[in-house]
C-alpha positions in Angstrom: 77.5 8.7 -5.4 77.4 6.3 -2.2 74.6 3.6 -2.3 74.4 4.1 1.5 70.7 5.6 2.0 72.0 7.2 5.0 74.8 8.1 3.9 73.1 9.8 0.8 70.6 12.1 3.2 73.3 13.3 5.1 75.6 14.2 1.9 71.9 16.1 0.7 71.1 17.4 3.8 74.4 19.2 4.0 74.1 20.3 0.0 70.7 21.7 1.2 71.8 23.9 4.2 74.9 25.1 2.0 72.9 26.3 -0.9 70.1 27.9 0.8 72.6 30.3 2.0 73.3 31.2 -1.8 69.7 30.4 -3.3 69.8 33.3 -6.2 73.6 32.2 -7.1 73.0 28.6 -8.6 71.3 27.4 -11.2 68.5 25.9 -9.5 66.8 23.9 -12.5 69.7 21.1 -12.5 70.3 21.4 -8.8 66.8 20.7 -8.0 66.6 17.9 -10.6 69.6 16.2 -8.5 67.8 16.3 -5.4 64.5 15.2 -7.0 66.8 11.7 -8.0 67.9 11.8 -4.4 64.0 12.0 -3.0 65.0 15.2 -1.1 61.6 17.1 -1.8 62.4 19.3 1.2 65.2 20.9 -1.4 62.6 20.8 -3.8 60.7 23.4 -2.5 62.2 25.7 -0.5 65.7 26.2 -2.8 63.1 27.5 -5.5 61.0 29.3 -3.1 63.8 30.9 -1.3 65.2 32.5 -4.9 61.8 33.8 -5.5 61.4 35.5 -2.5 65.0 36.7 -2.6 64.0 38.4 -6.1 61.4 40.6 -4.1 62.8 40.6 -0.7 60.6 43.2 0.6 56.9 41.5 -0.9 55.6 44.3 -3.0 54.6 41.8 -5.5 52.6 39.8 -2.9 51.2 43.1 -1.7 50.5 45.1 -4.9 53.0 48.0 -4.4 55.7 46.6 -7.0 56.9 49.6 -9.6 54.7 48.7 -12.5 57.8 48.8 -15.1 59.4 46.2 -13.0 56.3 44.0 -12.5 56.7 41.4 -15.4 60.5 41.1 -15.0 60.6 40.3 -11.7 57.4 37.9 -11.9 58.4 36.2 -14.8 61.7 35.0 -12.4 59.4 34.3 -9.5 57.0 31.9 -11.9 60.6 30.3 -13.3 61.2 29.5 -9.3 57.6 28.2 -9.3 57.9 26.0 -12.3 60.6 24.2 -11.0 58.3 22.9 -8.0 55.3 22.1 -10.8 57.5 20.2 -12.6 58.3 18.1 -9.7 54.6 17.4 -9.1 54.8 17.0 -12.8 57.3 14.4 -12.9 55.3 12.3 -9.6 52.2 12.3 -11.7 53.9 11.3 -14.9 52.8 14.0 -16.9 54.7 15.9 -19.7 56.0 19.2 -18.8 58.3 22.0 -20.1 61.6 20.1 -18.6 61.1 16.8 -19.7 61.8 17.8 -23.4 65.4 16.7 -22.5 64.5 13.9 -20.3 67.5 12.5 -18.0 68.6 9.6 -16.3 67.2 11.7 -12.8 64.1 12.1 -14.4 63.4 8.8 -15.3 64.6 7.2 -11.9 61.7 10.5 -10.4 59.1 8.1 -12.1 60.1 4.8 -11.8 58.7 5.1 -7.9 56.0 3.2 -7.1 52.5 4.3 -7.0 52.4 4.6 -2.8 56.0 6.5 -2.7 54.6 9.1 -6.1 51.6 9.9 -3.6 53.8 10.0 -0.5 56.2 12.4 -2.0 52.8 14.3 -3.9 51.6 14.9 -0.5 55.3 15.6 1.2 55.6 18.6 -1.7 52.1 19.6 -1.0 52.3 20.2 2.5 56.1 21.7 2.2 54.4 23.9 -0.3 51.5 25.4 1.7 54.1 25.9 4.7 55.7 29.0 2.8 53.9 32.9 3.0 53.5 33.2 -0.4 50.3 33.2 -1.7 51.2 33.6 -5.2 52.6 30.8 -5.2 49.9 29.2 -3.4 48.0 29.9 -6.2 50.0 28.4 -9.0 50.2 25.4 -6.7 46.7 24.9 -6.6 46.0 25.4 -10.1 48.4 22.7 -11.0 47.1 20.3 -8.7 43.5 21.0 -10.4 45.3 20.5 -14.1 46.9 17.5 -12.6 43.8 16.1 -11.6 44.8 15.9 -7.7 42.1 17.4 -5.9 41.3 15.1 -3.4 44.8 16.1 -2.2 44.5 19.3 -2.7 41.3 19.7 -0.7 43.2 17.4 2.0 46.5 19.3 2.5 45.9 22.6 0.7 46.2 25.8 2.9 44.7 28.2 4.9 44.2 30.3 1.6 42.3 27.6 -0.4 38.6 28.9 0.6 39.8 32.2 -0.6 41.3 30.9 -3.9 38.5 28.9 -4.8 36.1 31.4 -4.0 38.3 34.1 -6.1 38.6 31.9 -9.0 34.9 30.8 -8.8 33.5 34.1 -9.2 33.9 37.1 -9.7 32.6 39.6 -7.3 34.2 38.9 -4.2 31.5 40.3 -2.2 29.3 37.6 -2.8 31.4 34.9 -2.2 32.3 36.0 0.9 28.7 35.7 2.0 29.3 31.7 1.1 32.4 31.2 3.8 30.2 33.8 6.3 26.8 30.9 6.3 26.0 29.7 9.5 23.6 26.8 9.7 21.1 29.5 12.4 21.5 32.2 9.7 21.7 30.9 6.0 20.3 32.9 3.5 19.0 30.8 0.2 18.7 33.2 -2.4 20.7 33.6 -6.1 23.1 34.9 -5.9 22.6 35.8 -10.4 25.8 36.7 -11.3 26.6 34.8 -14.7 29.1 31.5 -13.7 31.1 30.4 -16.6 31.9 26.9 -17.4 36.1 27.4 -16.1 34.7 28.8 -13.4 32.3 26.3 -12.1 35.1 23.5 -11.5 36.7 25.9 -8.3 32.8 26.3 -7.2 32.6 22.5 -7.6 35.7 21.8 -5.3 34.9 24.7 -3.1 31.5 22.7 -2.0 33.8 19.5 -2.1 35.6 21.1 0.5 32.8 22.6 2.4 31.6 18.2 2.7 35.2 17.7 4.0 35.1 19.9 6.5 31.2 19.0 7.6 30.3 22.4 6.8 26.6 21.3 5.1 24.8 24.6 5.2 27.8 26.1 3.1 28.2 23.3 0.6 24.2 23.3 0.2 24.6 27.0 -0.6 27.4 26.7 -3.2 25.5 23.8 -4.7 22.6 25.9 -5.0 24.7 28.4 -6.6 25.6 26.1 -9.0 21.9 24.6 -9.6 21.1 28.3 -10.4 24.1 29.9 -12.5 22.8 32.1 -14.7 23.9 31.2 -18.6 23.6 33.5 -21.6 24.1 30.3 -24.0 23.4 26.8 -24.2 27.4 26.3 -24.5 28.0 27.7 -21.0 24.5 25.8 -19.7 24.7 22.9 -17.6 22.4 20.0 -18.8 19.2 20.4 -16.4 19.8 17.1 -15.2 23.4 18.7 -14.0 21.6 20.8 -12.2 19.1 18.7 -10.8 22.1 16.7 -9.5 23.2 20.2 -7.6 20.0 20.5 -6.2 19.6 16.5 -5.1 23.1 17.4 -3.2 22.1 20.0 -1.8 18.9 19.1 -0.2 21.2 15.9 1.3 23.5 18.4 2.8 21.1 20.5 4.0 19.7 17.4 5.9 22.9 16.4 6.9 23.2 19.7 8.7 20.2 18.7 11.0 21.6 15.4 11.9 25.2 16.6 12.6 24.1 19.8 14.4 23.9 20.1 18.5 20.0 21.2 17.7 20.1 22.6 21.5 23.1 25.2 20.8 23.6 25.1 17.0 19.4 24.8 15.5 19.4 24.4 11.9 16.2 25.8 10.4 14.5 23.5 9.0 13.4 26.1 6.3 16.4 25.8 4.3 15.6 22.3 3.4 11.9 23.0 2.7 12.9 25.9 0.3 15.4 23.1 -1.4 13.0 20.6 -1.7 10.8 23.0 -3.3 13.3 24.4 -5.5 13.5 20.6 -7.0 10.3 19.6 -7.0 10.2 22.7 -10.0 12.9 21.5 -11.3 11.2 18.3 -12.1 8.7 20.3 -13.7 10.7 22.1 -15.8 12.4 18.9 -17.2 9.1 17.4 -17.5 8.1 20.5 -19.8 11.1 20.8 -21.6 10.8 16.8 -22.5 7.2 17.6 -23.5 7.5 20.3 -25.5 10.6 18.3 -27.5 8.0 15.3 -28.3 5.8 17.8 -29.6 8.3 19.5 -31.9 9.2 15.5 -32.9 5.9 14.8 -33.8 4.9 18.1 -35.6 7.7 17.6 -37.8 6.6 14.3 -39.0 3.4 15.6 -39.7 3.2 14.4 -43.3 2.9 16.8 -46.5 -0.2 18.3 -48.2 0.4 16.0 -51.0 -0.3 12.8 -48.6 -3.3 14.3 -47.1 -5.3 14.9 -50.5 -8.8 14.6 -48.2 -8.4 16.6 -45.6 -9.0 20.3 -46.2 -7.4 23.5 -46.3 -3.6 21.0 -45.7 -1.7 24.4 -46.9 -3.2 26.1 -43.1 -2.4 23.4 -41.3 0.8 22.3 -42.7 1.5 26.3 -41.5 0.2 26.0 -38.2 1.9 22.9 -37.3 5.4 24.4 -38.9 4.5 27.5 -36.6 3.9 26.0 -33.6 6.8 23.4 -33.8 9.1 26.4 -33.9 7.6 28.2 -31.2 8.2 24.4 -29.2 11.5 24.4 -29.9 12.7 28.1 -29.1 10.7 27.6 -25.7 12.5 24.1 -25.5 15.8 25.8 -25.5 15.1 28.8 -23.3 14.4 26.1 -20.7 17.6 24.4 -21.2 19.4 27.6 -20.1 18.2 28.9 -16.9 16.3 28.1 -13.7 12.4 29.1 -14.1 9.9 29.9 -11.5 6.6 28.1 -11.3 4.8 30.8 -12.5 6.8 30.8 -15.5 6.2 27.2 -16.2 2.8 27.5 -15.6 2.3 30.9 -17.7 4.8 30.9 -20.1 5.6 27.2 -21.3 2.7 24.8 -20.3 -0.4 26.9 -20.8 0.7 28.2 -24.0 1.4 24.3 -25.4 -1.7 22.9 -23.9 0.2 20.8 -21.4 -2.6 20.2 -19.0 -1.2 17.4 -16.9 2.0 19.3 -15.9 0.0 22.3 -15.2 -2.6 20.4 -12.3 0.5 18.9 -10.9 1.7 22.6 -10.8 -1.1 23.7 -9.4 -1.4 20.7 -6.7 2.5 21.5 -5.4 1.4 25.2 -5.1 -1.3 24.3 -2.7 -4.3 26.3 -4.7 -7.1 26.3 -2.6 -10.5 28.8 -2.1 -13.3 29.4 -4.8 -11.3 30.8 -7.3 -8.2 28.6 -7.1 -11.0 25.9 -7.5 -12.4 27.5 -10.3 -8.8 27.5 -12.1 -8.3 23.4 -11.5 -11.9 22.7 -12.7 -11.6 24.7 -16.2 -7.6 23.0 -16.6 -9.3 19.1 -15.5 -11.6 20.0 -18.3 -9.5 20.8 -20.8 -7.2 17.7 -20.2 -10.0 15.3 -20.2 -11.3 17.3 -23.5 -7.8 17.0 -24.9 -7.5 13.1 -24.2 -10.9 12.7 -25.5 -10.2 14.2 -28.6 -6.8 11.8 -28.7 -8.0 8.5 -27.8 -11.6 8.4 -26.4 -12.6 7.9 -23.2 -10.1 4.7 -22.6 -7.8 7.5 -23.7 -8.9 10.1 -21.2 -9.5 7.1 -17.9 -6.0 6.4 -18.6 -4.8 10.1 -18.1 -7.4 10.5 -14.9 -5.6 7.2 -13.7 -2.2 8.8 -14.2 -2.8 12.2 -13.5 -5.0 11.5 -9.9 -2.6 8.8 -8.7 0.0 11.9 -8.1 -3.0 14.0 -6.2 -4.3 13.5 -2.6 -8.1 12.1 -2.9 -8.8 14.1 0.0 -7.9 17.1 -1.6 -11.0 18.6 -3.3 -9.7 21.5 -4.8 -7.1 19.9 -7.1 -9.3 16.8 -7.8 -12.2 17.0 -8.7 -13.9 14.1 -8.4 -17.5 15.3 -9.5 -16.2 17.2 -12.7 -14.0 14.4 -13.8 -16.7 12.0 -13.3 -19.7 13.6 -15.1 -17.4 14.5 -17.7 -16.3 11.1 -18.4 -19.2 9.5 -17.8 -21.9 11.9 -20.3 -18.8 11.1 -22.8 -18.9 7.5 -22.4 -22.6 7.4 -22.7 -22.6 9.7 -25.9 -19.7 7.7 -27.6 -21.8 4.5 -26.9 -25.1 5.7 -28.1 -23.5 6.9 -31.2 -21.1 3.9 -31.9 -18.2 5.9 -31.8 -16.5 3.8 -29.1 -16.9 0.8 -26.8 -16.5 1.6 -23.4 -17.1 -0.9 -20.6 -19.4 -0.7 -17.9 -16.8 -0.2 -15.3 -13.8 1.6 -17.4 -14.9 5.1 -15.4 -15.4 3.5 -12.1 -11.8 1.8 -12.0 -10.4 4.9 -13.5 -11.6 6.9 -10.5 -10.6 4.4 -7.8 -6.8 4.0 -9.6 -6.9 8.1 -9.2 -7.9 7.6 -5.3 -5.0 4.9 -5.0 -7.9 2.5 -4.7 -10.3 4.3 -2.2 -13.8 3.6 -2.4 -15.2 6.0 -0.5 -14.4 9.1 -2.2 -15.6 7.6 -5.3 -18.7 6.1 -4.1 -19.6 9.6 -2.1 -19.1 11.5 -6.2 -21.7 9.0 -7.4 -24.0 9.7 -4.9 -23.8 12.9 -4.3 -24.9 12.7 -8.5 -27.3 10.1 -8.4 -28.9 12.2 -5.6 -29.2 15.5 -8.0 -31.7 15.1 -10.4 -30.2 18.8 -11.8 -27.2 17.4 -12.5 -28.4 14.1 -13.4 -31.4 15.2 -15.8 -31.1 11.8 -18.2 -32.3 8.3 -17.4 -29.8 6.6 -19.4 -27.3 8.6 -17.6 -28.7 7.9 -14.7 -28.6 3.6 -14.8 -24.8 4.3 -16.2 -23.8 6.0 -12.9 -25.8 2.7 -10.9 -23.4 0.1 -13.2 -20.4 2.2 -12.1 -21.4 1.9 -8.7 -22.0 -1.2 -8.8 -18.6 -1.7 -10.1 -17.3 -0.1 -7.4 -19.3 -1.6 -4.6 -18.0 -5.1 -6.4 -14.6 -4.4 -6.1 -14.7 -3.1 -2.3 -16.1 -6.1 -1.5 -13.1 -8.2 -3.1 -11.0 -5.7 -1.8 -12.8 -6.8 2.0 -12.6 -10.5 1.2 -8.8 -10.6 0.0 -7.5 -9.0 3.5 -9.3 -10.8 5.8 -8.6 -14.4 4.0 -4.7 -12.8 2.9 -5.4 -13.5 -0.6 -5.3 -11.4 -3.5 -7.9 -9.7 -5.1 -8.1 -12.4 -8.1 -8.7 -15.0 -5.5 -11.0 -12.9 -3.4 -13.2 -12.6 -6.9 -13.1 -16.4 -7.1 -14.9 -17.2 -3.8 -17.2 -13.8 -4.3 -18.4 -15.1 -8.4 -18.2 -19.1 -7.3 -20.0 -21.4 -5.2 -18.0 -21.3 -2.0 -18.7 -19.5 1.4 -16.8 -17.3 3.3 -17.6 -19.6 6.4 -15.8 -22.3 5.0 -12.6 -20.4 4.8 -12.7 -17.3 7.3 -14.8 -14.3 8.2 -15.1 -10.9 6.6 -14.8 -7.4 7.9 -18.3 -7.2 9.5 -18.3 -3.7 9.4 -17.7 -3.3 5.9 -19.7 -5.9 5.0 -22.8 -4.3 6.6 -22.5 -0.9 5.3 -21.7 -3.1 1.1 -24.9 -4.7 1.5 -26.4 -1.5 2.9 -25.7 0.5 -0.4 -26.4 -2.8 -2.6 -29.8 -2.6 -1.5 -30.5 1.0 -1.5 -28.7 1.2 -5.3 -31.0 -1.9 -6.1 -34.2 0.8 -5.2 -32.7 3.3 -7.5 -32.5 1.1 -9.9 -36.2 0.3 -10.2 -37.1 3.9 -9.5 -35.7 4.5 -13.1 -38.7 5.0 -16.1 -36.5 2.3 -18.1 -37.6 -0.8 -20.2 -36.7 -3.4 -17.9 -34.5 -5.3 -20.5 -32.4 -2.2 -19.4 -32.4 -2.3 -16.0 -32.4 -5.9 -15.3 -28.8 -6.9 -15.2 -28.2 -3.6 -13.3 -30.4 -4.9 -10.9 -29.5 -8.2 -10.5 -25.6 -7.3 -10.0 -26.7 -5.3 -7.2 -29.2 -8.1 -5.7 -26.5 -11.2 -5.9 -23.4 -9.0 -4.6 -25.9 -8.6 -1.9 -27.2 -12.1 -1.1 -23.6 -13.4 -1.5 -22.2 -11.3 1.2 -25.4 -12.1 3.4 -24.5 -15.7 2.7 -21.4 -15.8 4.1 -22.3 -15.5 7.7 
């Protein structure tokens, strides 16, 4: 063999147009290896591809009209024609294959190439490959590239015939996946598709919205990710992790968004309804994880529960020990039915949170569904009541601020219906004043008042409009003690607005703001205060002071009540 790399295309060149006159009469395997030494993919290819066609000259196999007796005969000779371009690929990749049992000198020179030549000569057999009209082929092409982990290149050079594959081996009613490749970004459809995915299938879905990114078609690869976010599973084998899924989902919201940006808006509009409805879909999503995490912690801690033997004083142990076993099981079952499939909101709320007492996931349920009118209301008053009765019973009512804290911080203040300010309030405050009285628990002064400001993200005015609105109800309001509990919490309130006042206009923070409000110093010797908050903190000081002696209370009661109000007062006075 000349070392002349001329010389040597020209001998191979010539071999090549000599044997593809006789492609069925030699034996193809060693041939082929001989060019694959000489880097003559072209040979490669189309020797093989030439024999298979010659074994069905007239296509019936391609077109379904092959004599059934003859069928696995003659493709069994067409897929040994295949092989020998597979093996190629093989060889480039450096994996194993049926030929390189008996590994040659050729073989070993095929992979000595370089990394950039083995992907140059990948890419030259790819692109060779997707040249010739035979689709079956195509197909065992593109599985190989998949096994051979080369799908970048596939979804760069593959065919004409790649959608279709992917969306044949993805699924399998071909109706529906057409209605994927038909999506235009002014008529997608979002809707599930339900059909049960299995797990071999989801890797051509995977690449199929892969390719659908490529080619900038967002609308389509939102919709396949969607499919994928929804596949319907019979087992927990075949389920995706619900974090998989939220991943889908994420994708597909950022596709669906990319569709606005990339489209001509004046000839191409994207509606921006898709987007919404995939938002939505994921905002559920997060509530289902949250559940399913919830309900695994409470099959965690029912199962610790010690035995009746360690609880000798608490009665009836045999019932409860029974109850908790019962109820830990029905956690778990539910735990795993949400690990399989997509659930609605409604069956969050109905079936899996209100059955398990999960009060917080179900008003941040009933916040992202927008409940509004008198008997929405109704609904969010009766489940704020049973979460603050729940945390209560847990921890007290440093328990239960802590959950109002968390819980309203996630809500919009101005949103009545799904917090309730009033509600919450009373009920934390008649607790705290019961649980003091009796000794049961210490709660500070202002441990309701900061709780309701951290739920309205630090807004005074929402909370200071509750108090009053209470303070001004003598219904409501029917005990004294009650009564000069609200006035401390106002005065909390009215205490930490004025910080709050002090801090922006000197650009401290709030622990600095305190300093100059508790100590000696004036606001004139370092800057001036919002006047018109100012006026209207003194205003309320003074008329809170009134209530405060209005009350029929010892004064030894009263008096620091009073005088809280009074200085806060004469200290804002004093600064101008």
């Amino acid at each position: 063999m000349t070392n002349n790399a001329d010389e040597r295309d020209i001998l191979a060149r010539d071999a090549f147009n000599l044997l593809t006159k006789i492609p069925d009469s030699a034996d193809l395997s060693a041939i082929c290896k001989r060019f694959e030494n000489l880097r003559f993919y072209e040979a490669v290819v189309r020797l093989p591809l030439q024999k298979a066609q010659a074994l069905d000259s007239n296509a019936d196999i391609i077109n379904g009209q092959i004599d059934p007796r003859h069928h696995d005969t003659i493709m069994l000779q067409r897929e040994q024609c295949y092989r020998i371009v597979m093996d190629a690929l093989c060889t480039l990749k450096g994996v194993g294959h049926s030929r390189m049992q008996s590994a040659d000198k050729s073989s070993a020179l095929a992979t000595a190439a370089d990394p950039a030549s083995r992907s140059k000569y990948i890419k030259q057999i790819i692109q060779l490959s997707v040249q010739w009209p035979d689709t079956v082929f195509h197909e065992h092409l593109y599985r190989t590239l998949i096994e051979l982990g080369l799908e970048n290149e596939l979804l760069e050079y593959g065919g004409s015939d790649l959608v279709s594959f992917l969306q044949s081996a993805g699924r399998k009613h071909q109706e529906e996946v057409r209605a994927v490749s038909s999506v235009t970004p002014g008529a997608a459809k979002m809707h599930d598709l339900g059909a049960p995915i299995s797990t071999s299938q989801t890797k051509y879905l995977e690449l199929l919205a892969r390719y659908y990114v490529r080619k900038g078609e967002h609308i389509a690869a939102a919709r396949m990710l969607l499919i994928l976010a929804e596949r319907q599973c019979s087992n927990s084998e075949e389920a995706p992790a619900l974090d998989k899924r939220y991943e889908y989902l994420r994708d597909a919201v950022l596709q669906a968004k990319s569709a606005g940006i990339a489209a001509d808006l004046s000839k191409n509009p994207v509606d921006s309804s898709t987007v919404d409805l995939l938002e939505g879909k994921l905002v559920v999503l997060r509530f289902q994880i949250q559940i399913k995490e919830e309900l695994e912690l409470m099959v965690a801690r029912l199962e610790n529960i010690p035995s009746s033997s360690e609880l000798p004083n608490v009665p009836f142990p045999r019932d409860n020990i029974l109850a908790n076993a019962e109820t830990a099981k029905a956690a778990k079952d539910k735990a795993k039915e949400l690990s399989l499939n997509l659930k609605s909101i409604t069956q969050l709320y109905n079936d899996y949170a209100v059955p398990f007492d999960l009060w917080e996931v179900c008003l941040e349920m009933l916040s992202f569904a927008n409940y509004s009118g008198d008997a929405d209301s109704k609904i969010v008053r009766e489940v704020w009541a049973r979460l603050l009765d729940q945390a209560l019973t847990k921890g007290g009512v440093a328990e239960a601020c802590s959950v109002v804290k968390r819980v309203g911080s996630k809500l919009d203040p101005a949103d009545g219906a799904c917090l309730p300010l009033d509600i919450i309030c009373l009920h934390l405050e008649k607790a705290a004043v019961d649980r003091l009285s009796s000794g049961e628990e210490l709660v500070g002064d202002d441990d309701v008042a900061r709780a309701l400001l951290g739920a309205c993200k630090g807004l005074p005015g929402p909370v200071l409009s509750v108090y009053d609105h209470l303070l001004s109800n003598g219904a409501i309001i029917p005990s004294l003690n009650l009564k000069l509990r609200l006035l401390r919490s106002v005065l909390a309130i009215l205490r930490e607005w004025g910080i709050s006042v002090i801090a922006h206009r000197l650009g401290t923070t709030s622990a600095g703001a305190s300093f100059f409000l508790d100590g000696t110093f004036s606001l004139n010797q370092t800057g001036t205060a919002n006047q018109g908050a100012r006026d209207k903190i003194i205003s309320l000081a003074n008329r809170y002071m009134t209530e405060v002696r209005r009350l029929n209370l010892p004064q030894n009661q009263t008096e620091n009540v009073y005088r809280g109000f009074r200085e806060l007062e004469e200290k804002l006075l004093s600064s101008y």
